[in-house]
ZAMARGU-4260 file (C-alpha; in steps of 0.2 Angstrom, whole numbers, plus 5000, padded with zeros to 4 digits):
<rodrens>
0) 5377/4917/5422 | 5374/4908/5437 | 5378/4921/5451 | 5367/4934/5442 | 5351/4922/5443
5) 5356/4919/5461 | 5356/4938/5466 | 5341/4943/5454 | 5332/4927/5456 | 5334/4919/5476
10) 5326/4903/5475 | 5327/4887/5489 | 5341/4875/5489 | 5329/4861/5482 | 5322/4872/5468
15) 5338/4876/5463 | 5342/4867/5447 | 5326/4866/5439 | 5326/4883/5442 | 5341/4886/5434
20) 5339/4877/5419 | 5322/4883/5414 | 5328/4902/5415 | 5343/4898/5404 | 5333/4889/5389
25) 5324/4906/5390 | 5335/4915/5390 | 5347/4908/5376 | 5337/4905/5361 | 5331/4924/5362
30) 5350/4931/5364 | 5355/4920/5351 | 5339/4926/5341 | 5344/4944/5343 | 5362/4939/5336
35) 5357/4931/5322 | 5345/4946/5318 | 5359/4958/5318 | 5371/4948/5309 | 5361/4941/5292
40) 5359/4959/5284 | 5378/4960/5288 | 5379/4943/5279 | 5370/4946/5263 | 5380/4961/5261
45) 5394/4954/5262 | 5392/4939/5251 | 5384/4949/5236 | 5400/4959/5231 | 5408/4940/5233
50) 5396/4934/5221 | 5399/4946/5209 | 5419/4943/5210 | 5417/4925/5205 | 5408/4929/5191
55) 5420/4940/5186 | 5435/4927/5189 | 5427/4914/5177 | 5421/4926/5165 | 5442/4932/5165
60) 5447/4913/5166 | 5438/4908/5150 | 5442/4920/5142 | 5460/4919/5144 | 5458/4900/5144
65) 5452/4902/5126 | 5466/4913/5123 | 5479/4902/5125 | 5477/4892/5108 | 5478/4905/5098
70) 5488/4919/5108 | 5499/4911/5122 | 5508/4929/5127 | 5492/4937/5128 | 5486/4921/5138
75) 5501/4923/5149 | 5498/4945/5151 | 5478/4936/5156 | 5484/4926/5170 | 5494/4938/5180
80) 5478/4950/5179 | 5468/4935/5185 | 5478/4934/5199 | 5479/4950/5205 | 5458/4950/5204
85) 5460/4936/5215 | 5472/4943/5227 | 5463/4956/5230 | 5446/4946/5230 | 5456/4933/5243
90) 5448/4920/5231 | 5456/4902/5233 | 5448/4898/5216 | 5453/4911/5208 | 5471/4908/5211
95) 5468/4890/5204 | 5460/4897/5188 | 5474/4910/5185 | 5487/4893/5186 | 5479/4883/5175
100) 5477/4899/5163 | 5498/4900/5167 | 5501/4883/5164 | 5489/4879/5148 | 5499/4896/5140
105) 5516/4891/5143 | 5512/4871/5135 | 5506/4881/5120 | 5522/4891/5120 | 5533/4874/5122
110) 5538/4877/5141 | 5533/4861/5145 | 5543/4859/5160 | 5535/4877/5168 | 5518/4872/5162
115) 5518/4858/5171 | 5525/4866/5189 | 5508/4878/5186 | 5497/4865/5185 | 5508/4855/5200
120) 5505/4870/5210 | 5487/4873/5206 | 5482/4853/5212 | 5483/4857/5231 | 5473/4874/5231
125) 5459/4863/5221 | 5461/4849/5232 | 5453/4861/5246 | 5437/4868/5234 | 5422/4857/5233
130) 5423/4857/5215 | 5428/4841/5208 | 5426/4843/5189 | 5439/4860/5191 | 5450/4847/5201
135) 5446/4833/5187 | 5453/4845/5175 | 5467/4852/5181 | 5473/4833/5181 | 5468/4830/5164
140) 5479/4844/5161 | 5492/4838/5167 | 5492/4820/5160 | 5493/4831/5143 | 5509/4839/5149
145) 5517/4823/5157 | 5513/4812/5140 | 5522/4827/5128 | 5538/4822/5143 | 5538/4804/5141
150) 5530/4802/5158 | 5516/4790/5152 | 5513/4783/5170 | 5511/4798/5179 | 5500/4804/5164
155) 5489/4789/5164 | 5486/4787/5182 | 5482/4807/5182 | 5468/4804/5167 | 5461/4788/5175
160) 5457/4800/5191 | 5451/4813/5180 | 5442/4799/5172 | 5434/4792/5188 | 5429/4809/5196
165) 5420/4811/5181 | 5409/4796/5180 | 5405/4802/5197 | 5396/4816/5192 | 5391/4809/5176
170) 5399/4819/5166 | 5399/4812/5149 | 5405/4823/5136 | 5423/4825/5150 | 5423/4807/5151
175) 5424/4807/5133 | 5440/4820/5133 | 5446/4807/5148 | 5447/4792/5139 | 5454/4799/5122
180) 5469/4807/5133 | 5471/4786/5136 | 5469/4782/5119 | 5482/4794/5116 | 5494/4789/5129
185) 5490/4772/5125 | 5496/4773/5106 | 5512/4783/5111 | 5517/4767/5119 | 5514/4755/5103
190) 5497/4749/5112 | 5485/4750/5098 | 5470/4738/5103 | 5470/4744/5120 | 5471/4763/5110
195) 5456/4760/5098 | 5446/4752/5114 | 5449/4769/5122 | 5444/4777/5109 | 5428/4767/5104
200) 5421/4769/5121 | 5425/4790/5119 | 5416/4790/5102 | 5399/4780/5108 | 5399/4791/5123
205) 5397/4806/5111 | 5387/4801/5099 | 5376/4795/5113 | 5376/4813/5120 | 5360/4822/5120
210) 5358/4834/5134 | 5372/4844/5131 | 5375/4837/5112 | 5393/4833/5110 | 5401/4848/5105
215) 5410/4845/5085 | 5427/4850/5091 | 5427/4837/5105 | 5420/4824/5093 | 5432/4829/5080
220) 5446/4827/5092 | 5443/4810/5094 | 5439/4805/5076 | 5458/4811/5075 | 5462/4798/5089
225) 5453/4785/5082 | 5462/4787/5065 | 5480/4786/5073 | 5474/4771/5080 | 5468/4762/5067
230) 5481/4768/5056 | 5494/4760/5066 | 5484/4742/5069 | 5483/4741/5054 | 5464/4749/5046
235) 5468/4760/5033 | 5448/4762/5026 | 5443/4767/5044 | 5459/4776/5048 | 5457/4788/5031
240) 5438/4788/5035 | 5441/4796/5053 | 5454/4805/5046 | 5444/4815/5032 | 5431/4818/5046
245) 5441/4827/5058 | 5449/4838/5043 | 5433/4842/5038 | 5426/4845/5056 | 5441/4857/5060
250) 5437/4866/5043 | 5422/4869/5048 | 5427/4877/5066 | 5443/4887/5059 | 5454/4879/5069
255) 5470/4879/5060 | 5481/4872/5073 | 5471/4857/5073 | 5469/4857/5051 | 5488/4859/5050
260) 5490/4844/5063 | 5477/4835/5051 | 5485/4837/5036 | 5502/4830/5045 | 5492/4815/5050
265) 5487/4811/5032 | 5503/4814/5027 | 5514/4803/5042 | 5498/4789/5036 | 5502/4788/5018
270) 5521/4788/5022 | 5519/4773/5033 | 5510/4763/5017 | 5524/4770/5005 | 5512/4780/4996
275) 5526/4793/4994 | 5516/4804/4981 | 5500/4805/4992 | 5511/4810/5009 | 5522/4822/5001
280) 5506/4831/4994 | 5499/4832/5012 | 5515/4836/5018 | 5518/4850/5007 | 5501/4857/5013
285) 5506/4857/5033 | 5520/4865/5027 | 5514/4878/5020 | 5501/4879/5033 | 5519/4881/5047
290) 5525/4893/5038 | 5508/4906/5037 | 5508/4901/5057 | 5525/4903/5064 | 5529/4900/5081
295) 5509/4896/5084 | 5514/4881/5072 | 5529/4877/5087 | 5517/4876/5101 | 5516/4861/5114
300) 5498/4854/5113 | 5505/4844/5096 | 5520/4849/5092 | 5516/4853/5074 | 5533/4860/5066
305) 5543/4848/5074 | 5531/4834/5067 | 5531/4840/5052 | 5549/4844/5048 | 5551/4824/5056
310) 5538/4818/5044 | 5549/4828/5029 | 5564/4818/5034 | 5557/4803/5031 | 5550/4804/5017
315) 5566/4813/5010 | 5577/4799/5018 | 5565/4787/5008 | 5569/4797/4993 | 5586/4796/4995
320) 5588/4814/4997 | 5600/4814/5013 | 5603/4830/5012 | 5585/4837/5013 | 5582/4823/5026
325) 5598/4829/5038 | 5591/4845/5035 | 5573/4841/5041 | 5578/4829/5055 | 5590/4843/5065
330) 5575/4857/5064 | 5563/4842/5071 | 5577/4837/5084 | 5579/4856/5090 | 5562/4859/5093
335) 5558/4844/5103 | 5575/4846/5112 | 5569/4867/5117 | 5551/4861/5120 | 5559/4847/5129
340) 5544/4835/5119 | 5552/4817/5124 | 5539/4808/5113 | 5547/4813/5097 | 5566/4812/5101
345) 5569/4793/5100 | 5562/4793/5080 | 5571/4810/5075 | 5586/4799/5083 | 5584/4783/5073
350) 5581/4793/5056 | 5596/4805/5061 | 5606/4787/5062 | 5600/4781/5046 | 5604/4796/5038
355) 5621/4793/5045 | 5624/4778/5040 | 5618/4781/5021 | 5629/4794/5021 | 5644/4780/5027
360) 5646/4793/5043 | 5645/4776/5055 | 5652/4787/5069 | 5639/4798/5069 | 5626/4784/5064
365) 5632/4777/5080 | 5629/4790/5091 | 5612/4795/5086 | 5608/4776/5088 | 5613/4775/5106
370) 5604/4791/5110 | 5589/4785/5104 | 5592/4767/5112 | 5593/4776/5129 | 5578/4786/5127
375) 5568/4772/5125 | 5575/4763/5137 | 5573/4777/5150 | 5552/4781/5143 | 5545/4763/5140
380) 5558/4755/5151 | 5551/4737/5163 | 5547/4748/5177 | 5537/4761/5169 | 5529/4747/5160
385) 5525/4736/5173 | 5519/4754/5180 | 5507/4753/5168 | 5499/4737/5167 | 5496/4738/5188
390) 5486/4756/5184 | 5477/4747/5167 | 5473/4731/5179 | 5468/4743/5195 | 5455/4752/5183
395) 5447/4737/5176 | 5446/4730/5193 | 5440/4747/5197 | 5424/4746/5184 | 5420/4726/5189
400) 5417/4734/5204 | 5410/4749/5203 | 5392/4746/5208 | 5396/4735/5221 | 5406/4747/5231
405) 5394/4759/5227 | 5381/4751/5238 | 5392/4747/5248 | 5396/4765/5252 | 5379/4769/5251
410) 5374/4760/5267 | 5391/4767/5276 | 5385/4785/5273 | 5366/4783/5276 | 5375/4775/5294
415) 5386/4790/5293 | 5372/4803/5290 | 5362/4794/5303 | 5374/4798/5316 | 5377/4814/5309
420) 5358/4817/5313 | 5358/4812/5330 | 5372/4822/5333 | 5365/4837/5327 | 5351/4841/5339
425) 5365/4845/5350 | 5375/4858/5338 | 5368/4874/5348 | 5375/4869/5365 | 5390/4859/5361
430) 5398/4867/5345 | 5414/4863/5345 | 5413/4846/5352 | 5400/4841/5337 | 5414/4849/5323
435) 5426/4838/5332 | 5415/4825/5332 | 5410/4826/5313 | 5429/4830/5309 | 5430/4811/5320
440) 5416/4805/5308 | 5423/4810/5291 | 5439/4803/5294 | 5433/4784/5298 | 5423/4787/5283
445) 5439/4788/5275 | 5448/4777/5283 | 5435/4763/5279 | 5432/4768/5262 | 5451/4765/5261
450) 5452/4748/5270 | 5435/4742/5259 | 5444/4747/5244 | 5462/4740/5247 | 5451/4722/5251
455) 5442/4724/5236 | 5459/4727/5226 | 5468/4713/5234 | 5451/4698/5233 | 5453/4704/5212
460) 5470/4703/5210 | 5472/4686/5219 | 5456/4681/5208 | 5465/4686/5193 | 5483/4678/5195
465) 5474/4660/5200 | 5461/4661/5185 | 5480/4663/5174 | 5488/4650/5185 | 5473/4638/5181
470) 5472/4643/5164 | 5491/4642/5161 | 5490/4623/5169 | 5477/4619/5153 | 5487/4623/5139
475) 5503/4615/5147 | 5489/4599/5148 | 5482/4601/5130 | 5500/4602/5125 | 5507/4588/5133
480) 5490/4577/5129 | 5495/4582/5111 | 5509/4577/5112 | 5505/4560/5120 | 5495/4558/5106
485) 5507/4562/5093 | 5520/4549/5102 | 5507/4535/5100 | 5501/4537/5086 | 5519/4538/5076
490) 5521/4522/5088 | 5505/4513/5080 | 5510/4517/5064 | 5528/4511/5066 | 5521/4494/5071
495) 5508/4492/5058 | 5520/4496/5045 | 5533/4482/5051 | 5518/4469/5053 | 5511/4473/5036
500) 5529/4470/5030 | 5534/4453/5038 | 5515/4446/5039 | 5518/4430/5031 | 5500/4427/5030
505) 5489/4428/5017 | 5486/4446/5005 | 5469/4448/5019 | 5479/4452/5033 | 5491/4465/5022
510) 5474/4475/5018 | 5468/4474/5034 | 5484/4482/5040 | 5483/4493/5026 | 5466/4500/5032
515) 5471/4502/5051 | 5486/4513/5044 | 5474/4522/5035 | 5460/4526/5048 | 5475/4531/5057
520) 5482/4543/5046 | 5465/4549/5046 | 5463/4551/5064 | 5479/4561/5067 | 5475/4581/5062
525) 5492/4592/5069 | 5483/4605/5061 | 5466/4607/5067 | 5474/4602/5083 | 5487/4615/5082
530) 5473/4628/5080 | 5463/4623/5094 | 5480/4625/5105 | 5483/4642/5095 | 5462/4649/5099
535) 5466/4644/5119 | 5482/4650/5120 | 5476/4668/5113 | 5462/4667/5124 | 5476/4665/5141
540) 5488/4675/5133 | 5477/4689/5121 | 5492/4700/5114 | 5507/4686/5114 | 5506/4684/5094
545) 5503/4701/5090 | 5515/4709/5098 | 5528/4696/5092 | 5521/4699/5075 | 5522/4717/5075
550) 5540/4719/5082 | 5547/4703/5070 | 5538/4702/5054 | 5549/4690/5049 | 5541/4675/5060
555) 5535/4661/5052 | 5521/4650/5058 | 5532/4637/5064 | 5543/4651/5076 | 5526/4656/5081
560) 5521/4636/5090 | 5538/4636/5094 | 5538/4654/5104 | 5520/4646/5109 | 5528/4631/5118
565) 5542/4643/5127 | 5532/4653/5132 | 5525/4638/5144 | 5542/4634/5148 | 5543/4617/5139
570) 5558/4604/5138 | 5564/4601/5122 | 5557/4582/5119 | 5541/4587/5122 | 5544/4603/5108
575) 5551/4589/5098 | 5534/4577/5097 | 5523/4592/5095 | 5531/4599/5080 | 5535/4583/5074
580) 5556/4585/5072 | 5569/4577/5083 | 5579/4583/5098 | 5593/4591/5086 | 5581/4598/5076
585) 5573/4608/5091 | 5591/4615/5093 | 5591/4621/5078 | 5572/4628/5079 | 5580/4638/5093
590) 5595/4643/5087 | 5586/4652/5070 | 5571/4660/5083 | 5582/4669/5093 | 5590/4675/5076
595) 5575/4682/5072 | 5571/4690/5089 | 5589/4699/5090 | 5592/4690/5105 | 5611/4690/5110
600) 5622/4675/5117 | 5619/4677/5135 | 5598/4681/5132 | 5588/4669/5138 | 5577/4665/5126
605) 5562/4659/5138 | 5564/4674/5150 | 5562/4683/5134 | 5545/4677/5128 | 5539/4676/5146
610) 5541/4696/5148 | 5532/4699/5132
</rodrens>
């Protein structure tokens, strides 16, 4: 460019640069012009067949996604089409919405294992589209699939993404489906008040739902969730309420998946409350209804036949028809074993055990006992727990903070976006170092969105575990203040008793002692004090007594302020004053707790509490 405005354009030495750069700004915005004349016309007809392609992808995606429930080899037939479309169509979200078609159709058929690599190799091609609620799907997907395989961490931490994406674009009603999937994972591990709060929150969401109403299947759904919760709590007016609800909103839809699942709920509800008439008259009814069905009964969303036919060997089992139950209990076990459906296995187990034992087969009753010991081990084990509780605590942290961070990111992009500005004005000239510039840009924006929330994580966590610390340090003082308390008063009334004994004064002083005894027995109240400790304690600890009495029924009051006082890592005199026994006494205490608990020889019985 230079050389040709020398030789068409000869100008003086001095002149030379300004010259030069006012003939090019001429000259580039017109060429540049003439470019972008020629090109747009090629564009728009480019993108218009594009257009029309995507429109045809989601209208085959929905379609076969609705096709899955009720014909997953149709479904399956769908997907590969899909693909193909997209293949041709060289559409990345094409490909995504044939995967997650794929994998949806083999969880209903019961291949849990391959519907789960579909949706695994559907993430990273969503990853790259703009579209965050198709990406927020896929992971809710997912976290369905890993739940029905016993992986409750990687399904929880998959919902709570989905979960967050979608409070991000103010999703409601997928927030709602969000939060039930927790409720759901939630009550598989025994977690009931955490369950219902799930729940609770996904039910005023919808009901708050205007603009799009909460649609009846999506409010049904978690009616059903809430019932399972507050079955198992328990709440059995709210639970059959909710219960009775959902039956009658999937009525309504002709969704007979979802009735037949109902009807086992109601059934699995009376047979936990021994109503044996009431469950074997619901059970009967899913029965029937997995028979009309056939293999769509066997499907993986639920798992209806092998619920069902676990639900019959129960109540058979309670019958004391062991033969019906055996019967019963092997169908359930070979469906969940070939749909590979780990939540179910570890009860079909322990009833297979007891139907063993009943039958004086103690080999066998053995065997099926360990089997279902490891499985429980290997799903709800210490690490996956503790898993748990650091996602639960990270997403409460997560919600404290929420608008804080948000402003916070708020001013960081307006900075970002005002560099951004700046830079633009010199996109025509220097493309490719402003794209290497914003690439620059949109990675320290990453980098300190990271740094700013890894702070924020670590200023809550340290928060938290002194705010315990601190409130652990109160009850051990409460306790031991009772305790002092307890010591001198006994002390008091030891030596009022003997003065009023050996007073050889006259029949005043006797009655004066008398009354000081009194106004001390008075004064000393173990049981309001006791329940002041027991309020604070719940308050530190909120789940400690609950859990205890859920998993040992058998607990008495007086185990329970004995665990209490373990549980803060008390000697035994100081147990001894509070509860008002002696030293050997506390021993025994002991001795009968960790009888209750099942604890063996070489337990400790403090380590035990502690964990709980």
């Amino acid at each position: 460019m230079y050389k040709k405005l020398q030789l068409h354009f000869p100008i003086t030495a001095g002149q030379r640069g300004v010259g030069l750069r006012a003939w090019y700004w001429l000259i580039f915005p017109a060429r540049w012009g003439i470019l972008l004349a020629l090109w747009l016309p090629l564009v728009s007809q480019a993108t218009q067949p594009a257009s029309q392609d995507s429109l045809r992808l989601e209208q085959l995606a929905e379609q076969a996604l609705q096709t899955a429930e009720t014909d997953p080899s149709r479904a399956l037939i769908l997907a590969t089409d899909l693909q193909r479309f997209a293949a041709r169509a060289r559409s990345t979200r094409g490909h995504v919405l044939a995967l997650r078609v794929r994998g949806w159709a083999l969880t209903m058929q019961g291949h849990l294992s391959q519907g789960e690599q579909s949706f695994q190799a559907a993430l990273p091609l969503a990853e790259r589209l703009a579209d965050k609620t198709l990406l927020a799907q896929l992971r809710l997907l997912l976290a369905h699939v890993q739940r029905q395989r016993g992986n409750y961490p990687a399904a929880l931490a998959g919902a709570l993404q989905a979960l967050r994406q979608y409070e991000h674009v103010h999703d409601t009603l997928r927030q709602a489906r969000a939060l039930q999937t927790m409720s759901n994972i939630e009550t598989d591990l025994k977690n009931f008040s955490q369950g219902t709060a799930y729940g609770e929150r996904a039910k005023q969401l919808l009901l708050r739902a205007r603009r799009p109403p909460a649609p009846p299947l999506t409010l049904a759904i978690t009616y059903t969730g809430l019932a399972s919760n507050y079955a198992m709590v328990p709440d059995a007016k709210r639970a059959r309420r909710y219960f009775l609800l959902a039956l009658a909103g999937y009525r309504q839809l002709g969704d007979s998946l979802r009735v037949l699942a109902t009807l086992y709920n109601l059934g699995e509800f009376h047979l936990r409350r021994r109503e044996l008439k009431a469950a074997g008259s619901f059970l009967a009814q899913a029965q029937q209804r997995v028979d009309q069905l056939g293999n769509a009964a066997h499907g993986g969303r639920v798992g209806l036949g092998q619920n069902v036919a676990l639900a019959s060997g129960e109540l058979a089992l309670l019958q004391g028809d062991y033969v019906a139950a055996d019967r019963h209990l092997n169908l359930a076990r070979r469906i969940a074993e070939r749909s590979q459906d780990l939540r179910l296995l570890p009860d079909v187990y322990e009833n297979l055990a007891k139907v063993k034992a009943a039958q004086g087969q103690y080999q066998a009753a053995l065997r099926w006992h360990k089997r279902g010991d490891e499985l429980k081990d290997s799903l709800m084990g210490p690490k996956a727990t503790a898993q748990m509780a650091t996602l639960r605590a990270q997403y409460n942290r997560s919600r404290q903070a929420q608008q804080l961070q948000a402003q916070r990111f708020r001013i960081r992009e307006l900075e970002q976006q005002s560099r951004l500005n700046r830079l633009g004005a010199g996109l025509g000239t220097v493309l490719v170092v402003a794209l290497a510039a914003l690439g620059w840009l949109a990675w320290q924006r990453v980098q300190l969105r990271a740094k700013a929330a890894h702070a924020t994580q670590a200023l809550h966590l340290q928060a938290a575990e002194d705010r315990l610390a601190r409130q652990n340090l109160e009850l051990t003082s409460l306790a031991l203040g009772m305790s002092q308390k307890s010591e001198l008063l006994e002390t008091l009334k030891g030596e009022l008793y003997r003065l009023g004994q050996d007073a050889n004064e006259a029949e005043t002083v006797r009655q004066q002692v008398g009354k000081l005894r009194q106004r001390l027995e008075q004064q000393s109240r173990p049981d309001q004090e006791w329940e002041q400790f027991r309020l604070r304690f719940e308050q530190v600890h909120p789940s400690f007594f609950m859990t205890l009495q859920q998993r040992f029924p058998t607990l008495t009051p007086h185990d329970l302020r004995l665990a209490a006082l373990l549980r803060l890592n008390f000697a035994s005199k100081p147990i001894a004053s509070l509860l008002g026994i002696s030293d050997d006494g506390v021993r025994k205490a002991r001795h009968r707790l960790r009888q209750k608990l099942d604890l063996p020889t070489n337990a400790n019985i403090t380590d035990f509490l502690m964990r709980l």
